[in-house]
Structure formats: C-alpha cells, structure tokens
N, C-alpha and C positions, 0 to 999 in steps of 0.2 A: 313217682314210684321208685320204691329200692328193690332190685331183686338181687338175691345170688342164687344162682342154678347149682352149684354144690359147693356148699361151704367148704367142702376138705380139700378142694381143689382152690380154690381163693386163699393167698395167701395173707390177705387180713384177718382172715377168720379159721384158718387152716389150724394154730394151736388153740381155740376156745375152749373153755372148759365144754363149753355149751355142746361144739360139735365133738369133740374127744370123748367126752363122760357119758353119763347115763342119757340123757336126752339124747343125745345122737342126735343133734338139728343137722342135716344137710341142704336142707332146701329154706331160702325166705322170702318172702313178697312182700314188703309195709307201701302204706298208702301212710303219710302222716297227718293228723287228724288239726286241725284249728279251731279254737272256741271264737265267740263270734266278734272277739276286738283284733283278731289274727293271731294271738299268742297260740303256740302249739302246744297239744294238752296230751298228746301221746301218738300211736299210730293203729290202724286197724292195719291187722300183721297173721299170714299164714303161715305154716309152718310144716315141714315133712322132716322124715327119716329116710326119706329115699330123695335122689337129686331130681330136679325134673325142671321142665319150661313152661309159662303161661305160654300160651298163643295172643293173638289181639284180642279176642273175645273176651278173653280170661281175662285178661288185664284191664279190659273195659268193666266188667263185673265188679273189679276187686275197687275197681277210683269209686263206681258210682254204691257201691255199699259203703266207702270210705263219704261219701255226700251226704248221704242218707244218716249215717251216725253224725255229721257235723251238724246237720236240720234237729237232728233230734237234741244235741248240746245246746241250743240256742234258747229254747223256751226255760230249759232247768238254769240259764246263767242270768235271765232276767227276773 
C-alpha cells in the first residue's frame, strides 16, 4: 500500500498541481493492481480533500478490494 495522510504536508507532493488546484487531493491510499502474468495494470486508489489516516481495518479493506478487482482482471485477460 501507498498512503499519504496529507499531501500538502508531504513534500513530494506538496507542489502537485493535483493538491494546489482544483481537485484539492490531500489525502491517498492505492493498493496496486496486477493482471495475471504480474505486469501492473494500475492501482485501486482513494482519495479525499480532507487529510486523514486509514486504521488496520481500513487498510485491510482497501488490499482485499484491491484482491478482488485482480480475481475479476483474470477471467477478462484469458
């Protein structure tokens, strides 16, 4: 998992357009996603305007929804 609890406080991400502009992103959580030879085909990613933290729980939610979209890539790659 990649999280940043407030982007504008992160200074890789502190000039983004993304956190500066209109979206206002502060907050990110991605799980990255794999098709089924392991190549990465993108990530299942939440997002806020407000900064915050997952807990464990949260974060177990976010990997096993990230599972569940990879079971479902598998049937559409063969």
């Amino acid at each position: 998992p990649f999280v940043v609890n407030d982007a504008l406080q992160d200074e890789r991400f502190a000039d983004n357009p993304v956190v500066l502009g209109e979206a206002n992103v502060r907050f990110y959580a991605g799980i990255p996603l794999h098709a089924p030879d392991g190549a990465r085909v993108g990530a299942l990613c939440v997002v806020d305007t407000k900064p915050r933290r997952l807990n464990a729980a949260q974060l177990m939610m976010l990997q096993d929804l990230a599972r569940l979209v990879e079971e479902e890539l598998a049937p559409r790659a063969a």
